[in-house]
C-alpha positions as a Markdown table, in Angstrom:
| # | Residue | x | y | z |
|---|---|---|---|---|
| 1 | Unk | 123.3 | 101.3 | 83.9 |
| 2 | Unk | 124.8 | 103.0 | 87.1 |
| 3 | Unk | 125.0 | 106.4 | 84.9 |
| 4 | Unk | 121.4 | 106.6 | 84.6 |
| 5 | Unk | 120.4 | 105.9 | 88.1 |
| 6 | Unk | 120.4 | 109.0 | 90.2 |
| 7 | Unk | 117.7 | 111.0 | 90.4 |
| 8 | Unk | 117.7 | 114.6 | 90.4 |
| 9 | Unk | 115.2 | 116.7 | 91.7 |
| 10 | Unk | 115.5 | 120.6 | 90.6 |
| 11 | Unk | 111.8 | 122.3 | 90.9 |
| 12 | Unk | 111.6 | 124.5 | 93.6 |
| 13 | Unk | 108.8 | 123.0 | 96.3 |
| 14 | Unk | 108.8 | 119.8 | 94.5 |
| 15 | Unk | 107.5 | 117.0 | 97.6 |
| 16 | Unk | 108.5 | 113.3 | 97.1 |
| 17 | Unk | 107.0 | 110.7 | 98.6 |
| 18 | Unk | 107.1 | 106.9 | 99.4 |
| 19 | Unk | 104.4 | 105.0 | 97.1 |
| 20 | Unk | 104.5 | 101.4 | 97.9 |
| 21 | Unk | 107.4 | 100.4 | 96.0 |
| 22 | Unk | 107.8 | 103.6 | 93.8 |
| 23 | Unk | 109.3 | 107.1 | 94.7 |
| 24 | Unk | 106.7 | 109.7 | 94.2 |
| 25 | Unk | 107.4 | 112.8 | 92.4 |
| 26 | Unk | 104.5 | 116.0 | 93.6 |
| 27 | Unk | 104.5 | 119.3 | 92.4 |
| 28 | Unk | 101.6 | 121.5 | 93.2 |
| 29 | Unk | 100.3 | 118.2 | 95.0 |
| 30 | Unk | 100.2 | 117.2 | 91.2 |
| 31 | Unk | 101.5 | 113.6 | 90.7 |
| 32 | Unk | 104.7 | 114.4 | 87.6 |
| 33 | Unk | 106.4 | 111.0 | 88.2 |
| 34 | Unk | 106.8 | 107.4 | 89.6 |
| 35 | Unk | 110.2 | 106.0 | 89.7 |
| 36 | Unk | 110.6 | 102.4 | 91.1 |
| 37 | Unk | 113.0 | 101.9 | 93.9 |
| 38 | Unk | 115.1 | 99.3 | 92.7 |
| 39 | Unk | 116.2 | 101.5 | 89.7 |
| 40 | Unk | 117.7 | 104.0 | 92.0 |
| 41 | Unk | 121.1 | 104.2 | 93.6 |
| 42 | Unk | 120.9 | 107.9 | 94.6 |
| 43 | Unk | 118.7 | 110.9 | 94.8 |
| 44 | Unk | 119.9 | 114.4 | 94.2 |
| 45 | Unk | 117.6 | 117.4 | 95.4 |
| 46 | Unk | 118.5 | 121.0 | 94.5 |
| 47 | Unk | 117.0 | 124.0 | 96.6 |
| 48 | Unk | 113.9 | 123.3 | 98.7 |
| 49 | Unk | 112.6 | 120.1 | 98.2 |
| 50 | Unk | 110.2 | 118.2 | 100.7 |
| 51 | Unk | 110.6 | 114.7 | 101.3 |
| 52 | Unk | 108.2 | 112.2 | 103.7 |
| 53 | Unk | 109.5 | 110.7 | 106.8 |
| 54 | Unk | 108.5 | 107.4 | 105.0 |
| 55 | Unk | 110.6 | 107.8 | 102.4 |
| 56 | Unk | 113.6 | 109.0 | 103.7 |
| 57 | Unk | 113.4 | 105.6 | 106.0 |
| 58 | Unk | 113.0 | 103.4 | 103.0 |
| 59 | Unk | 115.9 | 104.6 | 100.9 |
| 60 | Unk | 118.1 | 104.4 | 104.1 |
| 61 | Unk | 116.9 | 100.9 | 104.2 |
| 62 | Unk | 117.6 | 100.1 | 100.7 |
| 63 | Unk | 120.9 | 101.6 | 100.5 |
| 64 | Unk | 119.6 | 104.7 | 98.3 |
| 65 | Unk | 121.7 | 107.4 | 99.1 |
| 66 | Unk | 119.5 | 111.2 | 99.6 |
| 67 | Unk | 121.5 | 114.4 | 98.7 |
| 68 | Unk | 120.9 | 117.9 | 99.8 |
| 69 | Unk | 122.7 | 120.2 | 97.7 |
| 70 | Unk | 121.5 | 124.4 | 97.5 |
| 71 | Unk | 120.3 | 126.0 | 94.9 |
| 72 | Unk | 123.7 | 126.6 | 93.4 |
| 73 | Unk | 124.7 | 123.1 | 93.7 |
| 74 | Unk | 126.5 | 123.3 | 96.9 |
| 75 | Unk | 126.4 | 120.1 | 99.7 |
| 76 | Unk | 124.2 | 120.4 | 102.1 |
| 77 | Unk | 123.6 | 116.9 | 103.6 |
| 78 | Unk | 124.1 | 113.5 | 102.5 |
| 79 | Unk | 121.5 | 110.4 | 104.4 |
| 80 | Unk | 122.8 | 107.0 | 104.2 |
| 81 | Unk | 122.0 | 103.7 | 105.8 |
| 82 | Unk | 124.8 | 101.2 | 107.6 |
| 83 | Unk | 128.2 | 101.4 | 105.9 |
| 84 | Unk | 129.3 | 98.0 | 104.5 |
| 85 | Unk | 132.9 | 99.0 | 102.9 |
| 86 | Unk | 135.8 | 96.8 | 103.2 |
| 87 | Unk | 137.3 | 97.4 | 107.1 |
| 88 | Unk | 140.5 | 96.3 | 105.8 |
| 89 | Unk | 140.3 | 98.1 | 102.8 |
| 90 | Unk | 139.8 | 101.5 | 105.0 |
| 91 | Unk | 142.2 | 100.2 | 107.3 |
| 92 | Unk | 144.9 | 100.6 | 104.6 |
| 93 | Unk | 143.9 | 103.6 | 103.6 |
| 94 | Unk | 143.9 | 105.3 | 107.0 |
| 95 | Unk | 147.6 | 104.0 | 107.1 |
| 96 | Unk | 148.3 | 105.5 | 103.9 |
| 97 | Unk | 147.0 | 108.9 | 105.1 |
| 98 | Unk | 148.9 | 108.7 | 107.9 |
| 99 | Unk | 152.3 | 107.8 | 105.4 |
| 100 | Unk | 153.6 | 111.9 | 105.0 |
| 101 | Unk | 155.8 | 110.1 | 101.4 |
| 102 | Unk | 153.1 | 108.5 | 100.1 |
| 103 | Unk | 150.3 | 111.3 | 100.8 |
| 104 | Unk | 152.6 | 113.7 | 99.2 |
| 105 | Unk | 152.9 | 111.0 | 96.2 |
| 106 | Unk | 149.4 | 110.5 | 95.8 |
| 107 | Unk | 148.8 | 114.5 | 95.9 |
| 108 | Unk | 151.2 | 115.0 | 93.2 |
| 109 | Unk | 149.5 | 112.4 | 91.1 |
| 110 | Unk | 146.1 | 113.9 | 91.3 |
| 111 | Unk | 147.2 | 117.6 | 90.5 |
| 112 | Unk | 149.2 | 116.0 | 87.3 |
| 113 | Unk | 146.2 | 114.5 | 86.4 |
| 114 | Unk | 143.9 | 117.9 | 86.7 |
| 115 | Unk | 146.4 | 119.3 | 84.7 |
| 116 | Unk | 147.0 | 117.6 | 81.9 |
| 117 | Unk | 143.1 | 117.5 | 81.3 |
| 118 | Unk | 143.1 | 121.3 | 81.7 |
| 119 | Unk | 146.2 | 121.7 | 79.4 |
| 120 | Unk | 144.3 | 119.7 | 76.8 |
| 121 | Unk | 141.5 | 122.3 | 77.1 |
| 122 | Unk | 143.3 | 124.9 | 76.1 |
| 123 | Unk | 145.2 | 123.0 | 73.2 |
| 124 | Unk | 141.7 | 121.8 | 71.4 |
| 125 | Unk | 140.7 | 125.5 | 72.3 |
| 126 | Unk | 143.9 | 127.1 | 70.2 |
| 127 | Unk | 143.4 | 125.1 | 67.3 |
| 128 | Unk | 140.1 | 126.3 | 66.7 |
| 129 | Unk | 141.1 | 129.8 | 67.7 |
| 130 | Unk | 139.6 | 132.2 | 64.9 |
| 131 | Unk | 142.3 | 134.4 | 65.4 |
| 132 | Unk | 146.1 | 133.6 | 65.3 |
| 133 | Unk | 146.6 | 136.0 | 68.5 |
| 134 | Unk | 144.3 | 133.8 | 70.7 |
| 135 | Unk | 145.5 | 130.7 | 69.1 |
| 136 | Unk | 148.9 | 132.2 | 70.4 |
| 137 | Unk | 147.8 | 133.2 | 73.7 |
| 138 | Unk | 146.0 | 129.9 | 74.4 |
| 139 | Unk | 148.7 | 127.9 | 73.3 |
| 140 | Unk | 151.2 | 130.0 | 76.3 |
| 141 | Unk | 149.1 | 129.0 | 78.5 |
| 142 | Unk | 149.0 | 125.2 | 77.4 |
| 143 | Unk | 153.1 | 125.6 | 77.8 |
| 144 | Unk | 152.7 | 127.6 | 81.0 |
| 145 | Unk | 150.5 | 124.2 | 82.5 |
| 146 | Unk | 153.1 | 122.1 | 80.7 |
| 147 | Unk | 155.6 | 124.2 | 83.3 |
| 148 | Unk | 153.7 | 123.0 | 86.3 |
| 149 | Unk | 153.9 | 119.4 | 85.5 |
| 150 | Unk | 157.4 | 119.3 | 85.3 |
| 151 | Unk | 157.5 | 121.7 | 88.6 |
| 152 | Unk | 155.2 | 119.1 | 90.4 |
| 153 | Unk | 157.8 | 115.8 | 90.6 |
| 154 | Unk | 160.3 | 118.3 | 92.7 |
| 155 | Unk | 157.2 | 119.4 | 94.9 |
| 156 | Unk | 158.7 | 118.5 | 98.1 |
| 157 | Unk | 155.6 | 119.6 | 100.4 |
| 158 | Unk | 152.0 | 119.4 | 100.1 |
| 159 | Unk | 151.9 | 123.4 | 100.6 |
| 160 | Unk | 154.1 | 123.3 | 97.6 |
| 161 | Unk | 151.8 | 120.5 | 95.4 |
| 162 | Unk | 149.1 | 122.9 | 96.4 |
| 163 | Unk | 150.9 | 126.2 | 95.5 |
| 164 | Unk | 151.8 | 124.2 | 92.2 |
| 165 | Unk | 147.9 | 123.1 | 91.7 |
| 166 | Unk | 146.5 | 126.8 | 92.2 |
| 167 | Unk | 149.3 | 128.7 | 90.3 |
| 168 | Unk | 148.1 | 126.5 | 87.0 |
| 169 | Unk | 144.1 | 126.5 | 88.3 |
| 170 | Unk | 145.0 | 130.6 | 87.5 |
| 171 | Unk | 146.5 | 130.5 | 84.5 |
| 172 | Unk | 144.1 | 127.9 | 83.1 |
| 173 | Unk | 140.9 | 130.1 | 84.4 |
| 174 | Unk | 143.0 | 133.3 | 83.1 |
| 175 | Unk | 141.8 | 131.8 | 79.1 |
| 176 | Unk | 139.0 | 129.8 | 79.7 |
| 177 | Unk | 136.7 | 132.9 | 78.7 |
| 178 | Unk | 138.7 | 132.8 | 75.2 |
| 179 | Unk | 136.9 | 129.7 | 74.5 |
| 180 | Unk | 133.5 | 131.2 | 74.6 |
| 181 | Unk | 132.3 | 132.4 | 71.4 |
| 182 | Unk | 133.4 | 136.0 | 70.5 |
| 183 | Unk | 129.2 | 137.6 | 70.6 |
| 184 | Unk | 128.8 | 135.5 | 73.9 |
| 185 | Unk | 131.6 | 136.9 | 75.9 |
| 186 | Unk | 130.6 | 140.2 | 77.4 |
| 187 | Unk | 127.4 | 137.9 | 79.2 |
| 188 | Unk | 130.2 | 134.6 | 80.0 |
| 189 | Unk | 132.8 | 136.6 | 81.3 |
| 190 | Unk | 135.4 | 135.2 | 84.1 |
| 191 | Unk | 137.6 | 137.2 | 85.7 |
| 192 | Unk | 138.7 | 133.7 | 87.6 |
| 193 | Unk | 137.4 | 131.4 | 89.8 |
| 194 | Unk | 134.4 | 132.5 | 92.3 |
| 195 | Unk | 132.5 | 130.4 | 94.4 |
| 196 | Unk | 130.8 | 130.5 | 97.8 |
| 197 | Unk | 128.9 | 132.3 | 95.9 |
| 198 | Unk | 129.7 | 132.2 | 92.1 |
| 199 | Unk | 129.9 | 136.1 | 91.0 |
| 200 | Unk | 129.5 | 135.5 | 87.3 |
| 201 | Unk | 127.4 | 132.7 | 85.1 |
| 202 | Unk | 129.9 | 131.0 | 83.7 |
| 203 | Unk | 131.3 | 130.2 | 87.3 |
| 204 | Unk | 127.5 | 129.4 | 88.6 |
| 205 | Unk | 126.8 | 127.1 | 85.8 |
| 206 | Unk | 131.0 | 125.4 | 86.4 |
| 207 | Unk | 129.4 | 125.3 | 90.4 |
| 208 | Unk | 126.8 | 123.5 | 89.4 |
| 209 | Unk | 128.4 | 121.2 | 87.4 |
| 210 | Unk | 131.1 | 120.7 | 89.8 |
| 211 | Unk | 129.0 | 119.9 | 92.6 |
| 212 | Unk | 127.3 | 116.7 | 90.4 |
| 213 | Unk | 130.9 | 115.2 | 89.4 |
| 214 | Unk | 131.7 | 115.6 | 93.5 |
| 215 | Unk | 128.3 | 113.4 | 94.4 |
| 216 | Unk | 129.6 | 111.1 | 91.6 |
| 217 | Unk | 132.7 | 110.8 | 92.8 |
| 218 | Unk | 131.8 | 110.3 | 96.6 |
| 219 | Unk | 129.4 | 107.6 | 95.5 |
| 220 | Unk | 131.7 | 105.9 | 93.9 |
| 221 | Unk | 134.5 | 106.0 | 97.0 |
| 222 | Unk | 131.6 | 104.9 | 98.7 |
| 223 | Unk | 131.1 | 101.9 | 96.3 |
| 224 | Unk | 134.3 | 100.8 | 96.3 |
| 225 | Unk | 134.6 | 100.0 | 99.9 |
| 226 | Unk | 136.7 | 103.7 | 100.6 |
| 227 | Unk | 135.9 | 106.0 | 102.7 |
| 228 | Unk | 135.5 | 109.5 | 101.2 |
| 229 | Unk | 136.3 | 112.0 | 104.3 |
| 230 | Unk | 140.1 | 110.5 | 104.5 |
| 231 | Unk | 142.4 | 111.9 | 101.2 |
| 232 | Unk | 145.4 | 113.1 | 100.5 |
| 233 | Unk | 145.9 | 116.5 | 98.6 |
| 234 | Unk | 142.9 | 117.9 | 100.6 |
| 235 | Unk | 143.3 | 119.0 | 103.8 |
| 236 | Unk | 141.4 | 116.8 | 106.3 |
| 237 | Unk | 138.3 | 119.0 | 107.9 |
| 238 | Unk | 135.7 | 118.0 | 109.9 |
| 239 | Unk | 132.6 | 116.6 | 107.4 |
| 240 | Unk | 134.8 | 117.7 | 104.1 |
| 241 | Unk | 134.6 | 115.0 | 101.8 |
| 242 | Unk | 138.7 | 115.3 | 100.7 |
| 243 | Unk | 139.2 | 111.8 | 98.8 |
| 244 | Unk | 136.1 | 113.1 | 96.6 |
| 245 | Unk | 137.8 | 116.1 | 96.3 |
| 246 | Unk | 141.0 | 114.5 | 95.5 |
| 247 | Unk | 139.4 | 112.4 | 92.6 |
| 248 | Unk | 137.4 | 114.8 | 91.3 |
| 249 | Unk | 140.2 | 116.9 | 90.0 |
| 250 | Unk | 140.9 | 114.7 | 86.8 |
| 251 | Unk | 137.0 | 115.5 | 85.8 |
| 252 | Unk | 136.9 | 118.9 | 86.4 |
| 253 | Unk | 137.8 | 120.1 | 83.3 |
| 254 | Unk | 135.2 | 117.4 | 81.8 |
| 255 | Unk | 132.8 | 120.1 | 83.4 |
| 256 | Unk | 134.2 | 122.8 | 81.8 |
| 257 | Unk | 134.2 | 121.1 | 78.7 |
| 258 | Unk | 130.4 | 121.0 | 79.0 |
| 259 | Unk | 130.0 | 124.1 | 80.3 |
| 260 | Unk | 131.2 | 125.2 | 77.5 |
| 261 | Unk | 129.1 | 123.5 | 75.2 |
| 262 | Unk | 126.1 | 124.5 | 76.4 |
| 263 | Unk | 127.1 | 128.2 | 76.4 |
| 264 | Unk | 128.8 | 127.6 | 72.5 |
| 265 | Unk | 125.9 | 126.0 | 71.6 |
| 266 | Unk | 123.0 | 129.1 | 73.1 |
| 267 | Unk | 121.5 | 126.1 | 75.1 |
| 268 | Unk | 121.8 | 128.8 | 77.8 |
| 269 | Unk | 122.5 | 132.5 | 78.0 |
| 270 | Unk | 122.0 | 135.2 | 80.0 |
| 271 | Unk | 117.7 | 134.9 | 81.1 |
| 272 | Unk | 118.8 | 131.6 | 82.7 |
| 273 | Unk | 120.2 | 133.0 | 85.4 |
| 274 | Unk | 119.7 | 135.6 | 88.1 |
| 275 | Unk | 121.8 | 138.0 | 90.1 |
| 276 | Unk | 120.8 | 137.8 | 94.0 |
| 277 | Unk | 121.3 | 139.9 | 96.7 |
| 278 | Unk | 125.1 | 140.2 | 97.6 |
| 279 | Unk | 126.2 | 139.8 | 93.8 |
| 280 | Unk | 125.9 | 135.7 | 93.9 |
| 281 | Unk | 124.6 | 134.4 | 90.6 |
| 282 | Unk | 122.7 | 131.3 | 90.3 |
| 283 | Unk | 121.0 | 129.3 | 87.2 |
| 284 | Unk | 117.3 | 129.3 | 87.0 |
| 285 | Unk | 115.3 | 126.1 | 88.0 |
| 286 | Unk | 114.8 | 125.5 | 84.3 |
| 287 | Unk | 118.3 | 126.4 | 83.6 |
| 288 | Unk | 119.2 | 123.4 | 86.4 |
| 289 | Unk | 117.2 | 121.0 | 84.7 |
| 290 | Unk | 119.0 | 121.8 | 81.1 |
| 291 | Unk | 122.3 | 121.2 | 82.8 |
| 292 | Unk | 121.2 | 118.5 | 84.6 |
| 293 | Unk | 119.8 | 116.9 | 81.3 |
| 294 | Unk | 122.6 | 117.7 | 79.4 |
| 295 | Unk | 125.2 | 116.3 | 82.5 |
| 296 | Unk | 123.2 | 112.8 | 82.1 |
| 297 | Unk | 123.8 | 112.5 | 77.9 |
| 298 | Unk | 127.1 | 113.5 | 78.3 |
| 299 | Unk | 128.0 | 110.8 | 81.0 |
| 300 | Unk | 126.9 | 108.4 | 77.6 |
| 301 | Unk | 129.4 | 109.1 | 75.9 |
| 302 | Unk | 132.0 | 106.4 | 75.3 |
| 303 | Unk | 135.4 | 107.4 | 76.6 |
| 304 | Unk | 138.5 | 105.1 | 75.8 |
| 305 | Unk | 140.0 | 104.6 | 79.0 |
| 306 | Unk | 143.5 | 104.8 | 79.0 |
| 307 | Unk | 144.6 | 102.4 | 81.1 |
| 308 | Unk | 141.7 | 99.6 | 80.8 |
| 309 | Unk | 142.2 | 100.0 | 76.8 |
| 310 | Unk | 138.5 | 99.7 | 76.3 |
| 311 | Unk | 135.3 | 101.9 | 75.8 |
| 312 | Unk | 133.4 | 103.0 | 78.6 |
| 313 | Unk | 130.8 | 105.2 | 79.1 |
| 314 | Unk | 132.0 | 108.4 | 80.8 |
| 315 | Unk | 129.9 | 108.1 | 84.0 |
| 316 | Unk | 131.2 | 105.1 | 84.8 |
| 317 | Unk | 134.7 | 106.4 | 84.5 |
| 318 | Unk | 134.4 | 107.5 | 88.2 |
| 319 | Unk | 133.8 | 104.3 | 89.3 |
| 320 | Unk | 136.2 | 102.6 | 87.7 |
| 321 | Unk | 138.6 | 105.3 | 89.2 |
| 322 | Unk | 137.9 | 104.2 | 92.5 |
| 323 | Unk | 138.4 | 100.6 | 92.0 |
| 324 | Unk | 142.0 | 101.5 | 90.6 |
| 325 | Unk | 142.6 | 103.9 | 94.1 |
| 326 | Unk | 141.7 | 101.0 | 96.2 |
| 327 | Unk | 144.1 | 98.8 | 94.2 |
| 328 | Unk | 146.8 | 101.0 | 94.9 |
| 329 | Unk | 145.6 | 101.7 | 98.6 |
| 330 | Unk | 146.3 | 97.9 | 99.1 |
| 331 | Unk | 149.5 | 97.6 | 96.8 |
| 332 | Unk | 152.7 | 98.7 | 96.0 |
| 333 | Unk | 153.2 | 97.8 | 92.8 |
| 334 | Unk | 149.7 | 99.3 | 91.5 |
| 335 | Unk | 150.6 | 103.1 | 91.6 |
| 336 | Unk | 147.3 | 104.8 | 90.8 |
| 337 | Unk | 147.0 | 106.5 | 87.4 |
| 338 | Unk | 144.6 | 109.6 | 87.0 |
| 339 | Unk | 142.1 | 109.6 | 84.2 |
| 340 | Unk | 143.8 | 111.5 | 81.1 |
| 341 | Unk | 142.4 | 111.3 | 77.3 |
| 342 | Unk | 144.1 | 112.6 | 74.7 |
C-alpha cells in the first residue's frame, strides 16, 4: 500500500547505497537492511545521512523521490526525476491562482477545515477533562474556534483569512498543554507555537511530526498531476511548497493528536530529547525512530471519509485529498471539501 512505501532514514551517519536492484541500508559500514526498489515511492532522510552517486541516479530514474529534511524535521532538499503531471491540469490551476475570488475562496476553505479538526481536539479533550474547570476552559476555547468559523465566510481579504487562521492557531495552542496528563506537564509544557527552532518538546516532537504530513502532502500534489509550489492561502515564495502547505492544514491537528499519544502514553518523555545551543530542542535519533514508527501505524488506521462514505486508511487520506483539489481546479461545480471527522 502507498502508506507503507516511504522510507525513512533517522540514524545519524547512516550511508545508503545502490545494490543492484535493492537500496542498501550501512551503518558503521554494517549492512542493517535491503529494501527493493520497486517497493519504494519515496525516501525520507533525517540529519546527516550519506547517499551514493549511484543511487541518487537510479531513484531519479525510477521516479523515487529523495528528501533531505534536518534533524528536527525541517526541508532541506527534495531530488526528483522529469515531472509528468497533467499540463492542463497545472494550467488551470495557475489560472486559478491568478483568480483574487477564488484564491480567497479556496483560502477560506482550508482554514475552516484546520479548524474544525482543531475545535474537535479540544471538545474530545473537555470531555475527558478530570476536572470540571478544565473541562470548562477547554470547552471556551472549542466556542472561541467555533467564533472563527463563522468570522471566516465575511473574511473579505487573504490578510484577513490569515489574521482569522492565526487568532484561532492561538487560542487552540493556548490549551493544547491541558491535554497532557497532569504529572507530564511541567516536562510538555507550551507556551505556544515555536519553530525555527522548536523551544520546548512538545513543539519539537509537533515539528517533527509536521514536517512528515508536509512530505505526504507534497507527494501526493505531486501524484495528482498538481504542482505544489502554486497555492492559495500561502503566500507564494520562491522554493516554498504553498499548495502542501495549504493541504496540510486539515491534518495538522491529526499530528497533534499523536503527539499526544505518545506523550499520554510515556512512549516518550523528557531523556528523548535534548536542549542545543541557542535553546532549540530536538528529539533524539531513537526518539525519531519512535515517532517515525508510531507515524507509520497510525497512517493504518481506517478513517471514514466524509465525503467518499467509505473506509480508508488515514495515509491515503492525503491522496485522495489531492484528487478532490484537482477536481475542483478543473470544475466549477466540484467545490473542494477539506477533510473533517467527527
Amino acid at each position: 500500500m502507498q502508506l507503507l512505501n516511504t522510507l525513512y532514514i533517522t540514524t545519524p551517519e547512516t550511508y545508503l547505497r545502490l545494490d543492484n536492484e535493492t537500496l542498501r541500508v550501512e551503518v558503521e559500514r554494517e549492512t542493517r537492511l535491503r529494501v527493493p526498489l520497486h517497493h519504494l515511492t519515496a525516501v525520507v532522510c533525517f540529519g546527516h545521512i550519506g547517499l551514493s552517486s549511484p543511487l541518487m541516479h537510479r531513484l531519479a530514474r525510477d521516479g523515487i523521490a529523495l528528501v533531505l529534511l534536518d534533524d528536527n524535521g525541517r526541508f532541506q532538499a527534495r531530488l526528483e526525476g522529469a515531472v509528468s503531471g497533467n499540463v492542463l491540469l497545472r494550467q488551470a490551476q495557475f489560472q486559478r491562482a491568478d483568480h483574487s475570488v477564488f484564491t480567497l475562496d479556496m483560502a477560506r476553505t482550508f482554514v475552516a477545515g484546520k479548524i474544525k479538526n482543531t475545535r474537535q481536539v479540544l471538545q474530545r479533550g473537555a470531555r475527558e477533562a478530570k476536572t470540571e474547570d478544565e473541562a470548562k476552559m477547554l470547552t471556551r476555547l472549542a466556542d472561541d474556534l467555533a467564533a472563527s468559523l463563522r468570522a471566516l465566510p465575511d473574511a473579505a481579504s487573504l490578510d484577513i483569512v490569515r489574521g482569522v487562521e492565526g487568532e484561532a492557531a492561538r487560542q487552540y495552542f493556548s490549551g493544547l498543554t491541558l491535554l497532557v496528563r497532569p504529572d507530564l506537564r511541567e516536562t510538555f509544557r507550551m507556551d505556544g507555537r515555536s519553530r525555527r527552532p522548536p523551544r520546548d518538546c512538545f513543539n519539537a516532537m509537533l515539528s517533527f511530526l509536521y514536517a512528515m504530513w508536509m512530505n505526504d502532502c507534497r507527494s501526493a500534489l505531486e501524484s495528482a498531476g498538481l504542482d505544489p509550489q502554486v497555492g492559495f492561502l500561502h503566500a507564494l515564495r520562491p522554493g516554498r511548497a504553498a499548495l502542501a502547505l495549504d493541504l496540510m492544514e486539515e491534518f495538522r491537528p491529526w499530528a497533534d493528536r499523536l503527539a499526544l499519544t505518545l506523550i499520554n502514553r510515556g512512549q516518550l518523555g523528557a531523556k528523548d530529547f535534548a536542549v542545543r545551543e541557542g535553546g532549540g530542542v530536538s528529539l533524539s535519533p531513537d526518539a525519531r525512530k519512535a515517532v517515525v514508527v508510531a507515524y507509520q501505524e497510525r497512517k493504518r488506521d481506517e478513517i471514514t471519509h466524509p465525503l467518499l462514505a467509505q473506509s480508508v486508511p488515514l495515509g491515503l487520506v492525503p491522496l485522495v485529498q489531492a484528487r478532490l483539489l484537482a477536481r475542483a481546479l478543473r470544475d466549477d461545480a466540484a467545490p473542494y471539501v477539506p477533510f473533517v471527522v467527527r
